[in-house]
C-alpha positions as CSV (number, residue, x, y, z in Angstrom):
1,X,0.0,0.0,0.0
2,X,1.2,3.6,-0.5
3,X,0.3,6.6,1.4
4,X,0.9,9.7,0.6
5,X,0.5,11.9,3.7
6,X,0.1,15.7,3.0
7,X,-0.1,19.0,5.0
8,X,-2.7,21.3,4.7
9,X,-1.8,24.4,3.1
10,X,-1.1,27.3,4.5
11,X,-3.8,29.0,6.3
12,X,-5.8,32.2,7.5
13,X,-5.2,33.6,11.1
14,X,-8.3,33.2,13.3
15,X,-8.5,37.1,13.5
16,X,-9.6,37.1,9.8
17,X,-11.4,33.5,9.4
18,X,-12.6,32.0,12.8
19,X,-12.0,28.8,10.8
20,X,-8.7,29.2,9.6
21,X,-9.5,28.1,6.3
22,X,-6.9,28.2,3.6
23,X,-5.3,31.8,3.2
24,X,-4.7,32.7,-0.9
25,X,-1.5,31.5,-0.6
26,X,-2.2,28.6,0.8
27,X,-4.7,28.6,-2.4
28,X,-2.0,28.7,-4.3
29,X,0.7,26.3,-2.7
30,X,-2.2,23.7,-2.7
31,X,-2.8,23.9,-6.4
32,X,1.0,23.6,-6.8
33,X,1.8,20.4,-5.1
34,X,-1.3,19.1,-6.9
35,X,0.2,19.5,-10.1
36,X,3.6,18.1,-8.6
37,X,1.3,14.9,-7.6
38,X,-0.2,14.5,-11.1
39,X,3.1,14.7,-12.6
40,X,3.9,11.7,-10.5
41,X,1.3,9.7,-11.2
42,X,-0.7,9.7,-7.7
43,X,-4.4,8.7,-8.3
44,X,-5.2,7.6,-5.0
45,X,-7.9,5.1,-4.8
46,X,-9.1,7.1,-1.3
47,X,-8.8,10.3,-0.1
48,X,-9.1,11.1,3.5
49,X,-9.1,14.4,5.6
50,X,-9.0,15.9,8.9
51,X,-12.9,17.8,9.3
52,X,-10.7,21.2,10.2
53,X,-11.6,23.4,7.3
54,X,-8.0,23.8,6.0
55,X,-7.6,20.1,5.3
56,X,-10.9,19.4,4.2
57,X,-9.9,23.0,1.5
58,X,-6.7,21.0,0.7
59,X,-8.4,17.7,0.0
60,X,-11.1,19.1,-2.2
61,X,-8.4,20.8,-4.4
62,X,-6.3,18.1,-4.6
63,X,-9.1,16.1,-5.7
64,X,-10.1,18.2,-8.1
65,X,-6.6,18.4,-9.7
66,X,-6.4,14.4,-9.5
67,X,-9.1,13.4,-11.1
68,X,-10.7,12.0,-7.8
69,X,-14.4,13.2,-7.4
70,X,-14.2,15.7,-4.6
71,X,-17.7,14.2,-3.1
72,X,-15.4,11.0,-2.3
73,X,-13.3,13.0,0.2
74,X,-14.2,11.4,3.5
75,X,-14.1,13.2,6.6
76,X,-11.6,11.4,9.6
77,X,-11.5,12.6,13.2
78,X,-8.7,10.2,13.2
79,X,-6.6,12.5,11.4
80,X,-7.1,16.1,13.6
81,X,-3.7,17.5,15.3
82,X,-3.7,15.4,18.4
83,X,-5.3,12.0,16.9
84,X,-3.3,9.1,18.3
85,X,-1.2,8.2,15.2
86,X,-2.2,4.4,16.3
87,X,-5.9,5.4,15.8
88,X,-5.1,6.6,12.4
89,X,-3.2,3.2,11.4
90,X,-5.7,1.1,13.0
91,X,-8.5,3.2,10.4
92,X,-6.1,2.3,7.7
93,X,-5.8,-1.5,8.1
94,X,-9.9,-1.8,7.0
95,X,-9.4,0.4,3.4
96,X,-9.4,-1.4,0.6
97,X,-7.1,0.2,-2.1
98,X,-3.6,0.9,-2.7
99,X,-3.1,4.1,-2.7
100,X,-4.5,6.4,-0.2
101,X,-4.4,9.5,0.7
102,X,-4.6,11.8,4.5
103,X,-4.8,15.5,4.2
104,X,-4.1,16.5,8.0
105,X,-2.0,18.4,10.6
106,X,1.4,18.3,12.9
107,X,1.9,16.6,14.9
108,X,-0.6,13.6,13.3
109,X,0.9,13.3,10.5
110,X,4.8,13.4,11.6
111,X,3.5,10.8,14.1
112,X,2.2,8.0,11.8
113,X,5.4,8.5,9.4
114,X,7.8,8.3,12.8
115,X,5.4,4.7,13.5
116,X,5.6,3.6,9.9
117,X,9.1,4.3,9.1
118,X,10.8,3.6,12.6
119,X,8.5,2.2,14.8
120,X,7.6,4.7,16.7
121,X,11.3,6.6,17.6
122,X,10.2,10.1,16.4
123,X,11.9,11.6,13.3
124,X,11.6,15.1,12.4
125,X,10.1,14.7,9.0
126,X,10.0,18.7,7.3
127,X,6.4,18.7,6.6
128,X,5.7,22.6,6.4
129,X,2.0,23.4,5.2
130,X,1.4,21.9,1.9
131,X,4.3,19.7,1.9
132,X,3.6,15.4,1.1
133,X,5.3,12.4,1.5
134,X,4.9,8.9,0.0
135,X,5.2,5.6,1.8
136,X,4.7,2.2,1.3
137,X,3.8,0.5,3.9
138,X,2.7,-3.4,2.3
139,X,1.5,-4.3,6.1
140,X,0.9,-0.8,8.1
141,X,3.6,-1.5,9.9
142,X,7.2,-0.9,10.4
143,X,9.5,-0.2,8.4
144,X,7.5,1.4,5.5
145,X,9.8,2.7,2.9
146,X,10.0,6.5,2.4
147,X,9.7,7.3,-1.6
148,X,9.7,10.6,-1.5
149,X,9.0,14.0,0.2
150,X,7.9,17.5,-1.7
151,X,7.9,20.2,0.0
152,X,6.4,23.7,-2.4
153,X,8.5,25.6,-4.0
């Protein structure tokens, strides 16, 4: 299985969007590593994200770019900022597909890589907003193989 963990994009202060949806910029960095994806030949099978309004923003555009209908972004509480990153896994082990995809936040998302990719001894993975990594992880479980990390330009 591959999945491709991603970072919302960068997003709004509270002072101007109680929500702290996705700020132009992070509009724009979005659409970016989008195209970067599709150049790479990610069509995930599923596409996940956190219910904060940046991810769900993030997921819908990325969706949009991919090909993936944006309706078929399902909503996980498992992937908000302080999920338990074994919460997250255990959700994973009942998808079907191969390649999926979680739109979500730090420390979640730095937290399931660390338990993929080490077994849980934290690494410092630079996931700044709208950045995404690929894993394959064959059995959800350690050691998952790092393909790559993009980070926006």
């Amino acid at each position: 299985m591959f999945i491709y963990l991603m970072r919302h994009g960068p997003y709004s202060p509270a002072a101007s969007d109680p929500e702290e949806g996705l700020s132009l910029r992070g509009e724009e960095v979005v659409r970016g590593m989008a195209r970067e994806l599709k150049s790479l030949g990610v069509f995930p099978d599923a596409v996940f994200a956190s219910p904060k309004k940046r991810a769900r923003q993030t997921a819908a555009l990325v969706a949009q770019a991919l090909a993936y209908p944006p309706d078929g972004v399902q909503e996980g509480h498992w992937l908000k900022p302080m999920a338990p990153p074994d919460e997250t896994l255990a959700r994973l082990r009942g998808l079907d597909g191969d390649n999926i995809l979680l739109v979500g936040h730090l420390p979640n998302l730095r937290l399931v890589a660390s338990l993929l990719l080490s077994g849980g001894e934290y690494l410092d993975l630079a996931l700044e907003p709208g950045s995404t990594c690929c894993l394959e992880a064959p059995r959800l479980s350690a050691p998952a193989r790092l393909h790559w990390l993009l980070r926006p330009r």
